[in-house]
Backbone as CSV, one residue per row, in Angstrom:
resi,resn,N_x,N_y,N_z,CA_x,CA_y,CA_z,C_x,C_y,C_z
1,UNK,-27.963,10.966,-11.628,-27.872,10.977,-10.174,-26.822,12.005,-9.784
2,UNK,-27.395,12.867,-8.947,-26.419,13.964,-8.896,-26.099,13.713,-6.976
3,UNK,-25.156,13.721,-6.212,-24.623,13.981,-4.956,-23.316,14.885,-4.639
4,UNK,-23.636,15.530,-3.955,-22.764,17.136,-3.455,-22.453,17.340,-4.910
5,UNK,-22.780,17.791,-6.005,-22.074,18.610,-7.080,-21.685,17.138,-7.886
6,UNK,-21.359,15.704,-7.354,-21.026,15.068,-8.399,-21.837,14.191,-9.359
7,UNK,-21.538,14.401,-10.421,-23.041,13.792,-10.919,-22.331,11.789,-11.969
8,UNK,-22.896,11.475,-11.658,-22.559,9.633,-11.491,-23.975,9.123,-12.162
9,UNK,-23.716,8.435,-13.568,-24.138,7.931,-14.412,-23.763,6.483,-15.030
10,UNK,-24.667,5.085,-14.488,-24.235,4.236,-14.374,-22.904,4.000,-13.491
11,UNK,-22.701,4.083,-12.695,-21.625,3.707,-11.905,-20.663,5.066,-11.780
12,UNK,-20.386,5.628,-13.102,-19.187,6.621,-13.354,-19.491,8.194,-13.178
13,UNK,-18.988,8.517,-12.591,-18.537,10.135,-12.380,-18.530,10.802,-13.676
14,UNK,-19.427,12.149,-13.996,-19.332,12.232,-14.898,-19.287,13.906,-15.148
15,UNK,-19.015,14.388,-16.105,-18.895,16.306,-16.714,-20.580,16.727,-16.326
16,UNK,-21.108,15.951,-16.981,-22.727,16.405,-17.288,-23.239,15.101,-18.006
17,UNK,-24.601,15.109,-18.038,-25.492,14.451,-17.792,-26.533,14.518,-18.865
18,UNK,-27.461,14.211,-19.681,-28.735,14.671,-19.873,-29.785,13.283,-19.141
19,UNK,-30.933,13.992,-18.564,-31.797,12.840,-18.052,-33.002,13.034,-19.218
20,UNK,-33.573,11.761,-19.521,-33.894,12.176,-20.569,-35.220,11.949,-20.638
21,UNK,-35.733,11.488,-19.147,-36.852,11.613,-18.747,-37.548,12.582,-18.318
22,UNK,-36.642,13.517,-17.485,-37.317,14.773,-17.219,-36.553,16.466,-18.115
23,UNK,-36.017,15.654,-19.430,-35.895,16.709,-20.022,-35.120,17.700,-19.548
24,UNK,-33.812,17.523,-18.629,-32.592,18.077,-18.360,-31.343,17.548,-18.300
25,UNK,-30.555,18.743,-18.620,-29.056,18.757,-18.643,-28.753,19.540,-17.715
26,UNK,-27.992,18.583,-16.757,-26.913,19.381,-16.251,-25.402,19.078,-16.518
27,UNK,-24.679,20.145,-16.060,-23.580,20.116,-16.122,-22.705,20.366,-14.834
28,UNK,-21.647,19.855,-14.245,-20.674,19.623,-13.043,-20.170,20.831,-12.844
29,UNK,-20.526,21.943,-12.082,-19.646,22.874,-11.808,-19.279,23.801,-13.032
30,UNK,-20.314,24.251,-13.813,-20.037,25.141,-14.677,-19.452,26.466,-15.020
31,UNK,-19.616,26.364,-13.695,-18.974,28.428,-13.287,-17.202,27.953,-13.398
32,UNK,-16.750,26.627,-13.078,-15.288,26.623,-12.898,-14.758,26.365,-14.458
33,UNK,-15.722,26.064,-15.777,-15.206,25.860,-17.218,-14.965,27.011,-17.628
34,UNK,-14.136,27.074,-18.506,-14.555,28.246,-19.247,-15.564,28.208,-20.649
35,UNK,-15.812,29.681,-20.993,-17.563,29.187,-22.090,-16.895,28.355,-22.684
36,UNK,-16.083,28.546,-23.744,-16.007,27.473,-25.137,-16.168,26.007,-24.325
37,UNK,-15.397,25.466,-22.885,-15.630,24.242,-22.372,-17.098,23.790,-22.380
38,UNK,-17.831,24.653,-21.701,-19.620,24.945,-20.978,-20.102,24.639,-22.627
39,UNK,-20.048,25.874,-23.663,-20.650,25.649,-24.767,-20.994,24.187,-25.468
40,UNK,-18.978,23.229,-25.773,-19.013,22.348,-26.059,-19.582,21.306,-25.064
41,UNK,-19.820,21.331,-23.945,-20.156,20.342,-23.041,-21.880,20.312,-23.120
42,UNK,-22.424,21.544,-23.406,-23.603,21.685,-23.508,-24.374,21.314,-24.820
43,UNK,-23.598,20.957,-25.949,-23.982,21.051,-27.466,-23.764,19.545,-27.055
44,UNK,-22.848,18.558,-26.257,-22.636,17.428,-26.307,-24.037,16.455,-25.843
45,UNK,-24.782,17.228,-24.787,-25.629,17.165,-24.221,-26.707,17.296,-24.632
46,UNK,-26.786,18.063,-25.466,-27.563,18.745,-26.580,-28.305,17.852,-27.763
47,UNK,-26.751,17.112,-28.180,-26.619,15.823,-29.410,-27.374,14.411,-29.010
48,UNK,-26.396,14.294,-27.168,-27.338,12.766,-26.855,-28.893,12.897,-26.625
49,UNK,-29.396,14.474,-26.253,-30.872,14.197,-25.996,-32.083,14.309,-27.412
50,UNK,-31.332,14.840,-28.761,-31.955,14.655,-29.700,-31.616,13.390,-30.400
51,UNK,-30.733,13.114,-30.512,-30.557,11.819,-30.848,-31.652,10.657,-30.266
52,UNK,-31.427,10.368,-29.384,-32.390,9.882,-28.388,-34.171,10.242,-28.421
53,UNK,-34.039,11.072,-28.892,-35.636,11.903,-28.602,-36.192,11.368,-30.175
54,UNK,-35.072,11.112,-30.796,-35.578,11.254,-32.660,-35.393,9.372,-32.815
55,UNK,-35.311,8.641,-31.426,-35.591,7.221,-31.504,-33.579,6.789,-31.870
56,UNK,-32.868,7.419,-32.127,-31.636,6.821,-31.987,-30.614,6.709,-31.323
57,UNK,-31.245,5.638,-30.228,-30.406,5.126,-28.910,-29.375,4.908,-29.249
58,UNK,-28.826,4.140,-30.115,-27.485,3.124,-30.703,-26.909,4.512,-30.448
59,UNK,-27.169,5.426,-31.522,-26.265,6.486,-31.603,-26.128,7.221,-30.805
60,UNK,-26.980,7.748,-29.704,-27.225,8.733,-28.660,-26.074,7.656,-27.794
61,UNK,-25.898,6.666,-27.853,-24.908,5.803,-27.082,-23.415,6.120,-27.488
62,UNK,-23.484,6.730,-28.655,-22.163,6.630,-29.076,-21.206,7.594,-28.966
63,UNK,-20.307,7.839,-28.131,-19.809,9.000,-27.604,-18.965,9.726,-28.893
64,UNK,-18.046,8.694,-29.395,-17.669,9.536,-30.795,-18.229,10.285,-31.621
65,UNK,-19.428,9.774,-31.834,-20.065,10.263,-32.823,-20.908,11.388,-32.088
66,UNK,-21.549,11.785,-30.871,-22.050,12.715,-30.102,-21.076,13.463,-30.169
67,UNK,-19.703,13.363,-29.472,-18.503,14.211,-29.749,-18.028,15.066,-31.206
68,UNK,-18.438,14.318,-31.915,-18.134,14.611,-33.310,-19.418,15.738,-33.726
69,UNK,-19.869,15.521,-33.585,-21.974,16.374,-33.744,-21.142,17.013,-32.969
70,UNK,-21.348,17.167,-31.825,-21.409,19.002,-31.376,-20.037,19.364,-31.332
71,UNK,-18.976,19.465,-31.862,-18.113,20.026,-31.742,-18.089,20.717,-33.061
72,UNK,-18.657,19.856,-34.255,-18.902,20.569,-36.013,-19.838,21.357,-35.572
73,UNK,-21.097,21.426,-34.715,-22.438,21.992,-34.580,-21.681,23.767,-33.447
74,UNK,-20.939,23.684,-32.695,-20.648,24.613,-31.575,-20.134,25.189,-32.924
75,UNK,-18.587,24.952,-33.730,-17.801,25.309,-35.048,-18.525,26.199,-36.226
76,UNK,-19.525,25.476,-36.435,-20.744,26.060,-37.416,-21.453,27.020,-37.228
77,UNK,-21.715,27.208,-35.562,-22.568,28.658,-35.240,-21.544,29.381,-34.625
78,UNK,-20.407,29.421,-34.304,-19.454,30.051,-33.810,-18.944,30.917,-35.544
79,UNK,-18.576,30.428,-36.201,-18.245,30.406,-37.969,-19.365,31.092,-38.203
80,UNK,-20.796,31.401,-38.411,-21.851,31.891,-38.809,-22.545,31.941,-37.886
81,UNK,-22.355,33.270,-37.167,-22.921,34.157,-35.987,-24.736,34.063,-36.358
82,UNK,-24.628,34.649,-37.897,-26.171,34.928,-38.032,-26.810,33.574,-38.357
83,UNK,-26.387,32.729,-38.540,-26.589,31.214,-38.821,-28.075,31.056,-37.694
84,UNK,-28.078,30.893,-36.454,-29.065,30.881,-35.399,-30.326,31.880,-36.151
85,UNK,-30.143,33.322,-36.037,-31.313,33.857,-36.528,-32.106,33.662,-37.809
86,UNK,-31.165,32.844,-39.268,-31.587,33.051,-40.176,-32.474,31.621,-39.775
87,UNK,-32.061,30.520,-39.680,-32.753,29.364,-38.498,-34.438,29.646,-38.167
88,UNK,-33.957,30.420,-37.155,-35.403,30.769,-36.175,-36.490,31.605,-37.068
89,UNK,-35.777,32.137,-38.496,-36.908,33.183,-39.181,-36.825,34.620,-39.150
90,UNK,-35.844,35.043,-38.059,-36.165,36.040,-37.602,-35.117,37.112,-38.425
């Protein structure tokens, strides 16, 4: 639920969001983070909607462990630039 820019999830005010019904993430005012903030906020977002998508609610619930996933996952392709292309095949 997003109103003027704030976006409120279960009751609470929140950075960003994933809805996971219509297959988006947003994020609160992104132009005011800086990238590495945006990046990690987006990989966080990233974690709860595959998690979730691959049937593991418990965990897609679990903020530590979402926190923990994309901050090794942002670390890992930041650390190995070509990491993404060798990935995709290309």
């Amino acid at each position: 639920e997003q109103d003027n820019g704030i976006i409120v999830v279960d009751g609470q005010e929140c950075g960003a969001c994933v809805n996971y019904d219509g297959a988006l993430i947003r994020i609160r005012d992104p132009a005011s983070l800086g990238v590495g903030v945006q990046a990690k906020t987006l990989m966080h977002e990233i974690v709860h909607a595959i998690l979730f998508e691959r049937g593991r609610r418990d965990d897609a619930a679990n903020e530590d462990l979402v926190d923990a996933l994309a901050s090794g996952f942002v670390s890992l392709i930041r650390q190995n630039p070509d990491l993404i292309e060798f990935i995709r095949g290309t």
